[in-house]
Predicted model as a PDB file, atoms N, CA, C, CB and O in Angstrom, pLDDT in the B-factor column:
MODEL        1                                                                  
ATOM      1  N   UNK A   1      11.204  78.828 -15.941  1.00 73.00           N  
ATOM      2  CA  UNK A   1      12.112  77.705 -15.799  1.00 73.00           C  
ATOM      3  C   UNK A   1      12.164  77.325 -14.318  1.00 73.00           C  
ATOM      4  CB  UNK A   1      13.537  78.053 -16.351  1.00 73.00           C  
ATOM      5  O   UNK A   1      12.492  78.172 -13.487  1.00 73.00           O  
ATOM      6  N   UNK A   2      11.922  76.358 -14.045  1.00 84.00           N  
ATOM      7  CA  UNK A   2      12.198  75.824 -12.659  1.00 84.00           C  
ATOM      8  C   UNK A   2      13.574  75.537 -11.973  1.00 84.00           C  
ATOM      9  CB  UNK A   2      11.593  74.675 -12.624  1.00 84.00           C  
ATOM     10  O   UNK A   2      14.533  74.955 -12.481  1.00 84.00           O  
ATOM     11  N   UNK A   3      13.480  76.044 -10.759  1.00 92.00           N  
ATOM     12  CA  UNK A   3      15.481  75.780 -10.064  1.00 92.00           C  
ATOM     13  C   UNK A   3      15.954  74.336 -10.236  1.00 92.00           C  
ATOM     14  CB  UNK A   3      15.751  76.018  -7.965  1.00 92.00           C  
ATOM     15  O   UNK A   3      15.408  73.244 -10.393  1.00 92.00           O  
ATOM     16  N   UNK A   4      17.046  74.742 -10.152  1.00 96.00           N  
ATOM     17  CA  UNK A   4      17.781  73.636 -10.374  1.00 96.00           C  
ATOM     18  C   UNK A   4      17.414  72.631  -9.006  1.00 96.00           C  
ATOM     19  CB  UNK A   4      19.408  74.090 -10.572  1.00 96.00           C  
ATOM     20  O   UNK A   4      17.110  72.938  -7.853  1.00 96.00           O  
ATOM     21  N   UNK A   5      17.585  71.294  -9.679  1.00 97.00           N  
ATOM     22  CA  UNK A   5      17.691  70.187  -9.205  1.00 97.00           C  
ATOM     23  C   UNK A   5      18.657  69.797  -7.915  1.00 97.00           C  
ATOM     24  CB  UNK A   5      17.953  69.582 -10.233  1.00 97.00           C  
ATOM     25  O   UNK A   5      18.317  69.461  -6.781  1.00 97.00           O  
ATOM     26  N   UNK A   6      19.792  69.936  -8.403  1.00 98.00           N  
ATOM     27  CA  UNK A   6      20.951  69.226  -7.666  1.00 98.00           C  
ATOM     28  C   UNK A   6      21.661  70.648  -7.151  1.00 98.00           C  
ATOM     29  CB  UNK A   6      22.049  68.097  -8.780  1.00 98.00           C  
ATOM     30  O   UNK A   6      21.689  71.628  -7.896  1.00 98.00           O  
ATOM     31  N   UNK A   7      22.035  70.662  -6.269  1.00 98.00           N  
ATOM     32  CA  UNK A   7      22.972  71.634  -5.553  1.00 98.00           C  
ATOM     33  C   UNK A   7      24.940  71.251  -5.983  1.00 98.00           C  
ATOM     34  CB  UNK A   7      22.525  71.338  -3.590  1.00 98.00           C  
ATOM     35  O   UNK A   7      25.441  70.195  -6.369  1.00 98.00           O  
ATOM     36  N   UNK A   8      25.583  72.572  -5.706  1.00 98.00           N  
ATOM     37  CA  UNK A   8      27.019  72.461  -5.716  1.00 98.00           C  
ATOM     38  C   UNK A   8      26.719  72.303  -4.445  1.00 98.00           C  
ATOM     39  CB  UNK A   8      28.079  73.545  -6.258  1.00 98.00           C  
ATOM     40  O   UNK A   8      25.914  72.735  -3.620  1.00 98.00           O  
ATOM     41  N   UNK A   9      28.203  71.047  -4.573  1.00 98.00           N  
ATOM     42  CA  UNK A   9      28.695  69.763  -3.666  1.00 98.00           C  
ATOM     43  C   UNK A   9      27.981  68.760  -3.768  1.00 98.00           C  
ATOM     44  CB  UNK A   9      28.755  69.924  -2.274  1.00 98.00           C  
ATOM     45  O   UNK A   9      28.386  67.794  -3.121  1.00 98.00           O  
ATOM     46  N   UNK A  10      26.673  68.560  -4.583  1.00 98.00           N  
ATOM     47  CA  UNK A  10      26.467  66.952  -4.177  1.00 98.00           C  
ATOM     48  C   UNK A  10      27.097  66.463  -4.759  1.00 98.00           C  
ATOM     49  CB  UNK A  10      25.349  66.224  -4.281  1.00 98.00           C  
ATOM     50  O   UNK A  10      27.920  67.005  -5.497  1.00 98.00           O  
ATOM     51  N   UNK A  11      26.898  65.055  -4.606  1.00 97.00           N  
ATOM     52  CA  UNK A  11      27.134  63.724  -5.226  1.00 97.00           C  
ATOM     53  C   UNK A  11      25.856  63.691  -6.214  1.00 97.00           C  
ATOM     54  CB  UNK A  11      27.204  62.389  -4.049  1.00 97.00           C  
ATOM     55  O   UNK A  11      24.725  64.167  -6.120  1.00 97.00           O  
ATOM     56  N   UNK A  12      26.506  62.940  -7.185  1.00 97.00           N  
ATOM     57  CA  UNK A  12      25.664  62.665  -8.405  1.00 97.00           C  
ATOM     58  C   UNK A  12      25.807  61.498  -9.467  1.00 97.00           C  
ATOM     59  CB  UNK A  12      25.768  63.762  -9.118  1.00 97.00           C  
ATOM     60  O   UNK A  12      26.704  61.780 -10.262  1.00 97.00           O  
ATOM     61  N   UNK A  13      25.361  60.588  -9.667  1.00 93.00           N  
ATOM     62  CA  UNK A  13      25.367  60.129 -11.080  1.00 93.00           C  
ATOM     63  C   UNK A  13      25.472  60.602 -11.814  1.00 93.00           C  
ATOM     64  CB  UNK A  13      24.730  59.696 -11.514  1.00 93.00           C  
ATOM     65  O   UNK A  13      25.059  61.752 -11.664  1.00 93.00           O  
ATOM     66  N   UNK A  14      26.164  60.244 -13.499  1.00 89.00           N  
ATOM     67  CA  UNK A  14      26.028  60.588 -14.903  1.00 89.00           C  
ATOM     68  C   UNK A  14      25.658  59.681 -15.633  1.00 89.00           C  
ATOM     69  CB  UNK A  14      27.041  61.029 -15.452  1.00 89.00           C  
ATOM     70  O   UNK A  14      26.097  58.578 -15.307  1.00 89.00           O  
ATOM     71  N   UNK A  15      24.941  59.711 -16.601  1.00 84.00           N  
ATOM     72  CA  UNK A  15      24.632  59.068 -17.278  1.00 84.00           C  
ATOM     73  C   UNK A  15      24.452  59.468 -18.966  1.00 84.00           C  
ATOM     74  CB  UNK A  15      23.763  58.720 -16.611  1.00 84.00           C  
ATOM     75  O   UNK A  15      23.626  60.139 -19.584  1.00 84.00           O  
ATOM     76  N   UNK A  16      25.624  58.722 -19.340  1.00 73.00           N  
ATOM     77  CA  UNK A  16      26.377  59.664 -20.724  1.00 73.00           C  
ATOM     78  C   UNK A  16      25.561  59.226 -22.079  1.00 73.00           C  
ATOM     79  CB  UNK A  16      28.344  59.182 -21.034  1.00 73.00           C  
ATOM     80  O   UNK A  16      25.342  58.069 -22.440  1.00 73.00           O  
ATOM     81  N   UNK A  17      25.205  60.310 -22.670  1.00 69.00           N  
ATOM     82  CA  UNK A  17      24.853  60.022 -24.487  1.00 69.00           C  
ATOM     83  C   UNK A  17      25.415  59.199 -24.817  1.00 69.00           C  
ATOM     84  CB  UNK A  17      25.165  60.965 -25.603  1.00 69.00           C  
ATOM     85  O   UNK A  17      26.393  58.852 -24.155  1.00 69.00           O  
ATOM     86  N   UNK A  18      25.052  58.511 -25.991  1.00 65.00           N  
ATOM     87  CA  UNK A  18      25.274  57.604 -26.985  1.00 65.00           C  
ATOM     88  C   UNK A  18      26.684  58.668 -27.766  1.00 65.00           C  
ATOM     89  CB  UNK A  18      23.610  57.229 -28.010  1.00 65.00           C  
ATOM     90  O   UNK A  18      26.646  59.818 -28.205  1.00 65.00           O  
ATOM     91  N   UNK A  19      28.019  57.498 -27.653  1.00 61.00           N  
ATOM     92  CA  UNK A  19      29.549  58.130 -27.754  1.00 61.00           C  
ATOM     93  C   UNK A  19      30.213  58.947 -26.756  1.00 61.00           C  
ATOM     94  CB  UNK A  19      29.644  58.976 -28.837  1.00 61.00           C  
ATOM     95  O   UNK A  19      31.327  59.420 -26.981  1.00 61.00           O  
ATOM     96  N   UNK A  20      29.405  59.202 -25.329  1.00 67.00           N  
ATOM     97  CA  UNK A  20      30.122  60.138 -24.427  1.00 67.00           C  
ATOM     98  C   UNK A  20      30.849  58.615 -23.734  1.00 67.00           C  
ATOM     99  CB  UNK A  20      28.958  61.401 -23.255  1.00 67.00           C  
ATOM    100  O   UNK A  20      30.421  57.473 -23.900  1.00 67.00           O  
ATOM    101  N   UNK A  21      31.883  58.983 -23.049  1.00 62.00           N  
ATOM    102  CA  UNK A  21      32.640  58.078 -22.305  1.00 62.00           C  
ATOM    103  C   UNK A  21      32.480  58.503 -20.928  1.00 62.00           C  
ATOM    104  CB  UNK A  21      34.068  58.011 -22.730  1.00 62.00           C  
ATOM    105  O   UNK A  21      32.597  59.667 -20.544  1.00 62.00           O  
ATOM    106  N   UNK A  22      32.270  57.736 -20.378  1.00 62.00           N  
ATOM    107  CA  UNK A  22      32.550  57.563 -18.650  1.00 62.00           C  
ATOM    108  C   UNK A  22      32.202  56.495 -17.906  1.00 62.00           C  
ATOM    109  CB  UNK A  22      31.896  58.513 -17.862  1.00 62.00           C  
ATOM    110  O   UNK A  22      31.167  55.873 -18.146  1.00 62.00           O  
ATOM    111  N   UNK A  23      33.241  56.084 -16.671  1.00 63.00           N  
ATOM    112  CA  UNK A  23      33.284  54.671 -16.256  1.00 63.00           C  
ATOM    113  C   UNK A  23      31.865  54.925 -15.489  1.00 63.00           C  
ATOM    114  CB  UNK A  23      34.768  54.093 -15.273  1.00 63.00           C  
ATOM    115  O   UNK A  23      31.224  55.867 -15.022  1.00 63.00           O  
ATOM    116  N   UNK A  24      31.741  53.168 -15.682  1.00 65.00           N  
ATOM    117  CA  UNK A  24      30.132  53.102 -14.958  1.00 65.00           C  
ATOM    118  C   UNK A  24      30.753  52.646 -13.604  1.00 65.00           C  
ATOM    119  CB  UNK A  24      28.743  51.778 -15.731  1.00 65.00           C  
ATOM    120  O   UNK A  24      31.671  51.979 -13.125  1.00 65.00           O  
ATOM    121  N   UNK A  25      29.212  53.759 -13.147  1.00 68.00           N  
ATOM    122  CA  UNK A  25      29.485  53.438 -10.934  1.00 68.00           C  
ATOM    123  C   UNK A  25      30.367  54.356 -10.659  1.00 68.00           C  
ATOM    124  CB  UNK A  25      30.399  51.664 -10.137  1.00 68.00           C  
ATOM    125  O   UNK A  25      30.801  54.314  -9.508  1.00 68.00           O  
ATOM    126  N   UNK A  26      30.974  55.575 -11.676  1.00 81.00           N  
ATOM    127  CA  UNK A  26      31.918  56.436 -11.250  1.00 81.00           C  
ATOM    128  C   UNK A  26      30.963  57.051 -10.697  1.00 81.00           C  
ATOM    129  CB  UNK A  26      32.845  57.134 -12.124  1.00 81.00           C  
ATOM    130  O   UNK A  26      29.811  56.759 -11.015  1.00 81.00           O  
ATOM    131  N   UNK A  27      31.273  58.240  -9.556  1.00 93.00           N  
ATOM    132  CA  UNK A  27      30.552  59.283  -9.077  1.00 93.00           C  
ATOM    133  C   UNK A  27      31.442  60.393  -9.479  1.00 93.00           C  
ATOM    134  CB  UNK A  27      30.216  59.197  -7.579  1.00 93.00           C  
ATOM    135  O   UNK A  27      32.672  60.370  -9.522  1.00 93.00           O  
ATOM    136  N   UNK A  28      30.129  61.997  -9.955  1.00 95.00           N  
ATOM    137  CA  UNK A  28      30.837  63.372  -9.546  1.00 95.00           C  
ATOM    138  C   UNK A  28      30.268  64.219  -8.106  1.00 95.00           C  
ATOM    139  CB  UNK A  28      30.595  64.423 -10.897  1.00 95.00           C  
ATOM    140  O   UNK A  28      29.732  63.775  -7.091  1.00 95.00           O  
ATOM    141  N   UNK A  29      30.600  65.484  -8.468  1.00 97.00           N  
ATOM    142  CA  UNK A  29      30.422  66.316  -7.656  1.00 97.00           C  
ATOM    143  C   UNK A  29      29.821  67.294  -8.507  1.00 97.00           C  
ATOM    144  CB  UNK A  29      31.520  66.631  -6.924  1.00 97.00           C  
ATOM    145  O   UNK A  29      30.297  67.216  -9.640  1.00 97.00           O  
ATOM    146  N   UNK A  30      28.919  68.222  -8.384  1.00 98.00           N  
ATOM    147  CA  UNK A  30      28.235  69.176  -8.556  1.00 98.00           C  
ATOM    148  C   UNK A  30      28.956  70.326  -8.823  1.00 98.00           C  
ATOM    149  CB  UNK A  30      27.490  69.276  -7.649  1.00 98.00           C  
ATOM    150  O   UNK A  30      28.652  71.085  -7.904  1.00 98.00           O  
ATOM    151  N   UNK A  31      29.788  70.927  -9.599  1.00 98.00           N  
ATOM    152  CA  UNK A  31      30.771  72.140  -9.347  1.00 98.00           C  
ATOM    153  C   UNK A  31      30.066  73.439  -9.316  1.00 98.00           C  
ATOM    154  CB  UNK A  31      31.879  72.248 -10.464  1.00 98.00           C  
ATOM    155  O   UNK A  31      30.092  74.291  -8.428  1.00 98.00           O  
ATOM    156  N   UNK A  32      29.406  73.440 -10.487  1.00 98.00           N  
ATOM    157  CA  UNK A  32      28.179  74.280 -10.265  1.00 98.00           C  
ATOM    158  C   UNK A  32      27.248  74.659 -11.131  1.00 98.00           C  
ATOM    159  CB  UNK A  32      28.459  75.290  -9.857  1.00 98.00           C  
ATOM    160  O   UNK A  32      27.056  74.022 -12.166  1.00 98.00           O  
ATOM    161  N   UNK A  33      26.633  75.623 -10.848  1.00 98.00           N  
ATOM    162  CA  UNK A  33      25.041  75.269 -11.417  1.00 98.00           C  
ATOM    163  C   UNK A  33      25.070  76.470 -12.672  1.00 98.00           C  
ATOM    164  CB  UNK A  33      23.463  75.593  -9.954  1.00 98.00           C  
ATOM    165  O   UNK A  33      25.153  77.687 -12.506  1.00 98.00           O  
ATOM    166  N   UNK A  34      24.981  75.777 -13.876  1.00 97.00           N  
ATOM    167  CA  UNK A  34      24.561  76.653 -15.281  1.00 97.00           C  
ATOM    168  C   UNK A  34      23.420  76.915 -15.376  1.00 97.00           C  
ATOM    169  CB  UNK A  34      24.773  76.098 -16.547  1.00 97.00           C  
ATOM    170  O   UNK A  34      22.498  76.290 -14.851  1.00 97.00           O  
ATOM    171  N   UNK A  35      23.275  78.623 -16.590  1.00 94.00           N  
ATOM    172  CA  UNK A  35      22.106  78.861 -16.946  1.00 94.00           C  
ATOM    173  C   UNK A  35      21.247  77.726 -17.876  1.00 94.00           C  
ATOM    174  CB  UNK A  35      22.273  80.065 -17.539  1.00 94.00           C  
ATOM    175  O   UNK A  35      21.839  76.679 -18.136  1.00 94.00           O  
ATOM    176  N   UNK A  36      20.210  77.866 -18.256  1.00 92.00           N  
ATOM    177  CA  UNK A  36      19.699  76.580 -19.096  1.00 92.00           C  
ATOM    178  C   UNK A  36      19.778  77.392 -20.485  1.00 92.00           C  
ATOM    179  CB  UNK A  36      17.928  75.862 -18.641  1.00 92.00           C  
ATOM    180  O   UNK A  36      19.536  78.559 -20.790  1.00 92.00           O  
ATOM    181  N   UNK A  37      20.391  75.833 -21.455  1.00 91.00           N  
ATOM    182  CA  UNK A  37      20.272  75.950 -22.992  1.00 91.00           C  
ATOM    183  C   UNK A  37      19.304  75.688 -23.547  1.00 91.00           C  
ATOM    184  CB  UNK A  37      21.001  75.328 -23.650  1.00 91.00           C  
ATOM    185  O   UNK A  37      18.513  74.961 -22.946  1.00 91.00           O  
ATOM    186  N   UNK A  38      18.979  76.126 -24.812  1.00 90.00           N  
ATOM    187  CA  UNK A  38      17.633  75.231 -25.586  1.00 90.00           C  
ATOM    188  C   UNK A  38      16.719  74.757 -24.309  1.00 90.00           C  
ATOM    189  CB  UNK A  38      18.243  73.565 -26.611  1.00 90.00           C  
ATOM    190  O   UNK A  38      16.405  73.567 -24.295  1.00 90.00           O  
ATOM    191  N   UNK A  39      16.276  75.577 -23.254  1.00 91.00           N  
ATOM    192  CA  UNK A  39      15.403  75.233 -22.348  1.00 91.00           C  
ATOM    193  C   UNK A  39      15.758  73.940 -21.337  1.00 91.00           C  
ATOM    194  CB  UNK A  39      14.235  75.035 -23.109  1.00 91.00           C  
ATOM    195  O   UNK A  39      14.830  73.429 -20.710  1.00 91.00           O  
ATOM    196  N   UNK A  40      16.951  73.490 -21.213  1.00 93.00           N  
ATOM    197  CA  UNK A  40      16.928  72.567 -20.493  1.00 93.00           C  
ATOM    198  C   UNK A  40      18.790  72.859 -19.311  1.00 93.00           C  
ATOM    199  CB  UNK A  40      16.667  71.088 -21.720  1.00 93.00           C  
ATOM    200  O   UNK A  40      19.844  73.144 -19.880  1.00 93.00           O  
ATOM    201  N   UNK A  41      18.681  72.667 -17.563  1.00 96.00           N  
ATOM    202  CA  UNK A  41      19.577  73.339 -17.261  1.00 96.00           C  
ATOM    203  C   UNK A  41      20.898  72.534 -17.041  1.00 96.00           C  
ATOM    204  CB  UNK A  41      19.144  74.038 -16.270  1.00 96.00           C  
ATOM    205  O   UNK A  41      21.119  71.354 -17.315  1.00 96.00           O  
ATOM    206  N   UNK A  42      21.577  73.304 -16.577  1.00 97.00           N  
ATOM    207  CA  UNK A  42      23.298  72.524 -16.969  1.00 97.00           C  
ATOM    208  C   UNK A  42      23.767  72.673 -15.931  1.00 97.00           C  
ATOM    209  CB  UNK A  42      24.459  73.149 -18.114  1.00 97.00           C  
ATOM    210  O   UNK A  42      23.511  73.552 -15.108  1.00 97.00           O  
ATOM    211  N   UNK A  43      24.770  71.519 -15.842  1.00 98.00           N  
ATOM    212  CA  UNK A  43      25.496  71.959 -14.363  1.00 98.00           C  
ATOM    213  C   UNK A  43      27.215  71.267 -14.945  1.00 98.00           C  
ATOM    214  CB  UNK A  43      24.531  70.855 -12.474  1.00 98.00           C  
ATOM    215  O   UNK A  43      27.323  70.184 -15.520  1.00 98.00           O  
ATOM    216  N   UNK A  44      28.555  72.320 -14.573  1.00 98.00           N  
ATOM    217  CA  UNK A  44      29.125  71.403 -14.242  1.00 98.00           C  
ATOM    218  C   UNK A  44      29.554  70.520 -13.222  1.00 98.00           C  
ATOM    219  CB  UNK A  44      29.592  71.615 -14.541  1.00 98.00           C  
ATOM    220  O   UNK A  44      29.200  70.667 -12.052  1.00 98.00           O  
ATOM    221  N   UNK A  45      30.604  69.235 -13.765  1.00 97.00           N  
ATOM    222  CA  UNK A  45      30.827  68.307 -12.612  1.00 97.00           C  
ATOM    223  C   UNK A  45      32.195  67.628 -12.757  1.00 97.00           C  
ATOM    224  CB  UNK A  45      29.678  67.210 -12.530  1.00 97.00           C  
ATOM    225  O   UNK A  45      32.783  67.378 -13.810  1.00 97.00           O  
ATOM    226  N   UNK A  46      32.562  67.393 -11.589  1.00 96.00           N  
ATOM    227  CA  UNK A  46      34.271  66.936 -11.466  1.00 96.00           C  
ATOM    228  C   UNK A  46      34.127  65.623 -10.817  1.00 96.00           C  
ATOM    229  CB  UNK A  46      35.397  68.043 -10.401  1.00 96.00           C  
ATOM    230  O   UNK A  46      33.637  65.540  -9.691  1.00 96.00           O  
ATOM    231  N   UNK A  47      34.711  64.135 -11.764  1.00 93.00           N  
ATOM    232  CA  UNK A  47      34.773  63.180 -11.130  1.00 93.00           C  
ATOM    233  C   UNK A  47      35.885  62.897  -9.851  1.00 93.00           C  
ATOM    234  CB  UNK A  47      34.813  62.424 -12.070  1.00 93.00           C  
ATOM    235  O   UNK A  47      37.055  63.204  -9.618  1.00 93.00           O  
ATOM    236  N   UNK A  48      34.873  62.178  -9.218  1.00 90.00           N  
ATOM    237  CA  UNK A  48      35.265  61.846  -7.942  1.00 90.00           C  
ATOM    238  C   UNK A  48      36.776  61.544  -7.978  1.00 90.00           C  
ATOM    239  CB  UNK A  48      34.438  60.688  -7.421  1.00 90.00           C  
ATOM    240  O   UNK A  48      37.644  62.114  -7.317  1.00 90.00           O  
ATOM    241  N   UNK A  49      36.942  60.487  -8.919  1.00 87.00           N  
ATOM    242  CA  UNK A  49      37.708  59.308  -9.476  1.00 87.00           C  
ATOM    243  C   UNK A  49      39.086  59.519  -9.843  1.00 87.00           C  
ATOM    244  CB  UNK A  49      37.078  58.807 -10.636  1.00 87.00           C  
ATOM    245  O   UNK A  49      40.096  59.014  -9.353  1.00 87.00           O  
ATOM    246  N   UNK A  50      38.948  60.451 -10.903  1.00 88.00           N  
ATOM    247  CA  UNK A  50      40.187  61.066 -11.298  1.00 88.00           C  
ATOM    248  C   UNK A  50      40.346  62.577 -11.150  1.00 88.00           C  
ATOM    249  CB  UNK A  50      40.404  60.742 -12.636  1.00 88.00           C  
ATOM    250  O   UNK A  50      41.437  63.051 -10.835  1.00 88.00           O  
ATOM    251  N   UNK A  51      38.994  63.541 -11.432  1.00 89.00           N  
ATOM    252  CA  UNK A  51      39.094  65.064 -11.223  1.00 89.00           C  
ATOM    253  C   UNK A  51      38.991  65.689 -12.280  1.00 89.00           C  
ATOM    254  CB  UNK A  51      40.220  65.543 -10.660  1.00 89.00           C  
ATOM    255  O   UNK A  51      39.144  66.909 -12.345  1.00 89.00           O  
ATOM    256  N   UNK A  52      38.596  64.612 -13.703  1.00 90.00           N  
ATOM    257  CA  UNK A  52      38.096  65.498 -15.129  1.00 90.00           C  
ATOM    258  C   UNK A  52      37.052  66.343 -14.922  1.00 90.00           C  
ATOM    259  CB  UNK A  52      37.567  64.616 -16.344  1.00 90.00           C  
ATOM    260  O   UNK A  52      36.187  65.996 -14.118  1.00 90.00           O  
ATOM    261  N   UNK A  53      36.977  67.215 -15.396  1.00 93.00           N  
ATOM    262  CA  UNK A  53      35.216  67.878 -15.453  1.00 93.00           C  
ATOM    263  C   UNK A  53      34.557  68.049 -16.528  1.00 93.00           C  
ATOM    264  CB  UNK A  53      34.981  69.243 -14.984  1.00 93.00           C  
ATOM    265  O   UNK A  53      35.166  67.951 -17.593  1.00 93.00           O  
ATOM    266  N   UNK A  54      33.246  68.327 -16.522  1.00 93.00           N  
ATOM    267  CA  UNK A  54      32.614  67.912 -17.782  1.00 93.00           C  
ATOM    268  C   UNK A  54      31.255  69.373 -17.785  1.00 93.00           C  
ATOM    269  CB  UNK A  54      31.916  65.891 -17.629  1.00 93.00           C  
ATOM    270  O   UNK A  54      31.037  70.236 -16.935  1.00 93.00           O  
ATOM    271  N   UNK A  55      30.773  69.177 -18.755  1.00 95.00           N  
ATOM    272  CA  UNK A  55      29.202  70.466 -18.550  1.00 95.00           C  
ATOM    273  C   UNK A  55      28.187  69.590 -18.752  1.00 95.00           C  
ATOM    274  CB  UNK A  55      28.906  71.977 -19.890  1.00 95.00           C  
ATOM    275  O   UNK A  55      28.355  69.316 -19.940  1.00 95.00           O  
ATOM    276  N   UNK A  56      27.162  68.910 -18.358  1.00 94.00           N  
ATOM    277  CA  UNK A  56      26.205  67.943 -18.686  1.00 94.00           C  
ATOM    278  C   UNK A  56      25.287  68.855 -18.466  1.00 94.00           C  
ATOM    279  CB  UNK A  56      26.108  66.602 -17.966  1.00 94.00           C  
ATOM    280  O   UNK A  56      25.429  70.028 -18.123  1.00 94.00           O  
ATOM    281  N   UNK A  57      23.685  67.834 -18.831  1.00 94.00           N  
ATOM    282  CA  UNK A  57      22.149  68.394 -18.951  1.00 94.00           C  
ATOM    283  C   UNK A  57      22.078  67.663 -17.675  1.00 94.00           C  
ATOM    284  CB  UNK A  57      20.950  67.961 -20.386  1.00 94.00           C  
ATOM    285  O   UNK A  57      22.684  66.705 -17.194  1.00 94.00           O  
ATOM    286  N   UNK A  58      20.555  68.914 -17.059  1.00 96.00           N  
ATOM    287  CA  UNK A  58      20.057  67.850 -15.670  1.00 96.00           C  
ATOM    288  C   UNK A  58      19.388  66.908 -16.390  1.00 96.00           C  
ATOM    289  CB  UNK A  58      18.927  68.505 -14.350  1.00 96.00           C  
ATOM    290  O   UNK A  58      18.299  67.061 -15.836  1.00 96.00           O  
ATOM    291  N   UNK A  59      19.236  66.248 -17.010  1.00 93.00           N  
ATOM    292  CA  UNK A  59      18.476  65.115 -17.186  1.00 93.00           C  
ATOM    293  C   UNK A  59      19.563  64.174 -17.436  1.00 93.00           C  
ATOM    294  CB  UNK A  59      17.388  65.203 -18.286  1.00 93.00           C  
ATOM    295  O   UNK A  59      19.128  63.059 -17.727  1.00 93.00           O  
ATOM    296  N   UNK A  60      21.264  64.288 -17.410  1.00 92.00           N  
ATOM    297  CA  UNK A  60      22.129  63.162 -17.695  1.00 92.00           C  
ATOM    298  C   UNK A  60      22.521  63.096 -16.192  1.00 92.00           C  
ATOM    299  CB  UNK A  60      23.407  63.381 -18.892  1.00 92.00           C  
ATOM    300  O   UNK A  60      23.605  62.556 -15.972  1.00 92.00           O  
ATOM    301  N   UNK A  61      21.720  63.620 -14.965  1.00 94.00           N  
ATOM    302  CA  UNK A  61      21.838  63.724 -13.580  1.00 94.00           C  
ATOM    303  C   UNK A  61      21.204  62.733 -13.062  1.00 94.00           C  
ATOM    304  CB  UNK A  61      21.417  64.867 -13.044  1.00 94.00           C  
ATOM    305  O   UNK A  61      20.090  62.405 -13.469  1.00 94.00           O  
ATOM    306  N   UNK A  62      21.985  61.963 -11.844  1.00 93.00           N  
ATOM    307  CA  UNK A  62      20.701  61.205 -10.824  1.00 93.00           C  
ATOM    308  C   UNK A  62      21.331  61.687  -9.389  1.00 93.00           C  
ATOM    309  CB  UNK A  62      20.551  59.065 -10.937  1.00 93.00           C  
ATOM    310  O   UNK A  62      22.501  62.038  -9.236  1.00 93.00           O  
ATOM    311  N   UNK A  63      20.453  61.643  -8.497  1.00 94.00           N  
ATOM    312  CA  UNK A  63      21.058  61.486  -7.155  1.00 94.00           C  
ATOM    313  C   UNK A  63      21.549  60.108  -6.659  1.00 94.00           C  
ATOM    314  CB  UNK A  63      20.104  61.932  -6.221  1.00 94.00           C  
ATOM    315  O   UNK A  63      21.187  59.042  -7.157  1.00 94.00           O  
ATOM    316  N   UNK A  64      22.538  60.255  -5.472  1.00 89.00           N  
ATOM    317  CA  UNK A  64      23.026  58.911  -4.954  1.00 89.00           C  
ATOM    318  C   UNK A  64      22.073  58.788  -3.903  1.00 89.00           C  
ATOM    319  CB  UNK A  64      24.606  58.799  -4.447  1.00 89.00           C  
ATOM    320  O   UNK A  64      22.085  57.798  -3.171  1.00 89.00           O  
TER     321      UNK A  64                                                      
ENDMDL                                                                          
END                                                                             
């Protein structure tokens, strides 16, 4: 499995599944870095915005 992508503390895009909710142009933060599921790795993240947190896939990740 290859390291993770994004580091705790960046900034990040989300970009939510079909029925996930989140405002567009919100930014998170990186809280930190999960093992990978079904082969693919996880990170959580706390919006900028309000301070919800969430567990996403790196592939629902972008950099700013």
């Amino acid at each position: 499995m290859p390291p993770h992508k994004f580091a705790v503390g960046q900034k990040v895009r989300f970009s939510p599944d079909m029925g996930q909710l989140a405002n567009r142009g919100e930014t998170f933060v990186v809280v930190r870095q999960l093992p990978e599921a079904s082969g693919v790795l996880q990170y959580e993240i706390k919006s900028d915005l309000d301070g919800h947190g969430r567990v996403v896939r790196e592939t629902q990740l972008t950099d700013l």
